[in-house]
C-alpha positions as CSV (number, residue, x, y, z in Angstrom):
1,X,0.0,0.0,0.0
2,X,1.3,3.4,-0.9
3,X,2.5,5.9,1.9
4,X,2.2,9.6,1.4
5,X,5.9,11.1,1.4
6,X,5.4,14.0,3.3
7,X,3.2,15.4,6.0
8,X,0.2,17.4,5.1
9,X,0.2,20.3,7.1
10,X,-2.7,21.5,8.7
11,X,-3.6,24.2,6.4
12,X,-3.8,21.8,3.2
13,X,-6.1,19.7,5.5
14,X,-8.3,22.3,6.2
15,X,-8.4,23.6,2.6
16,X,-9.7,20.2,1.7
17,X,-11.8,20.5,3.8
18,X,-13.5,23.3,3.3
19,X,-16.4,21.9,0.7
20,X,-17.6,19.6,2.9
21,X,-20.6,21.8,3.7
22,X,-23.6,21.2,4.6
23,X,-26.5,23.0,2.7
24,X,-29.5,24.4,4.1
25,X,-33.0,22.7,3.6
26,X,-35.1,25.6,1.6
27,X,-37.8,26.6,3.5
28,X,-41.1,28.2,2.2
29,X,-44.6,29.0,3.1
30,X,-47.8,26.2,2.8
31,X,-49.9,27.8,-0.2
32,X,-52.9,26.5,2.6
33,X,-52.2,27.3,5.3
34,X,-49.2,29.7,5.4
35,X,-47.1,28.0,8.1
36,X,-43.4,27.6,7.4
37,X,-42.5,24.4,5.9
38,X,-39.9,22.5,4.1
39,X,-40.0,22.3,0.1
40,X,-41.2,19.4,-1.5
41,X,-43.1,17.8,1.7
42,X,-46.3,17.6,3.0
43,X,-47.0,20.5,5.3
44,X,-46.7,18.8,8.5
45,X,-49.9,21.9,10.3
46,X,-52.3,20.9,7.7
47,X,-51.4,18.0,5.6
48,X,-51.8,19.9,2.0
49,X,-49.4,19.0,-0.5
50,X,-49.7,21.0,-4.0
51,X,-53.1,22.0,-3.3
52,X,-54.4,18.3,-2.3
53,X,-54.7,17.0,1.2
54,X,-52.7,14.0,1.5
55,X,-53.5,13.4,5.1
56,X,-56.1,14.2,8.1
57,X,-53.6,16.0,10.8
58,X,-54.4,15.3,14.4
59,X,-54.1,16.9,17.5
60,X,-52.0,16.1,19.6
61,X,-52.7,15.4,23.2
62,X,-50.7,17.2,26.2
63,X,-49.7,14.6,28.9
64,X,-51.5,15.7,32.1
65,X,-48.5,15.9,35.4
């Protein structure tokens, strides 16, 4: 197996480095109900997806202490 013949420094590691980004999820309004939500998914508030409900949203219960 081959061996690297120097020592990367630091600063060539880093510089390598720097693409591995991550990328932010784009995030719009819900054309129903105007709640934040991510692109491309069902609106998780009201369950509308390009104008057609895709599933009945619940309520969710709050435990009682």
């Amino acid at each position: 197996m081959a061996n690297p013949r120097k020592r990367h420094t630091r600063t060539m590691r880093d510089l390598r480095r720097t693409h591995w980004k991550l990328e932010l999820k784009s995030i719009t309004r819900c054309e129903h109900c105007h709640e934040p939500k991510i692109a491309h998914r069902v609106c998780p508030n009201c369950g509308y997806y390009k104008g057609r409900q895709v599933f009945e949203v619940t309520q969710k219960e709050k435990k009682v202490k």
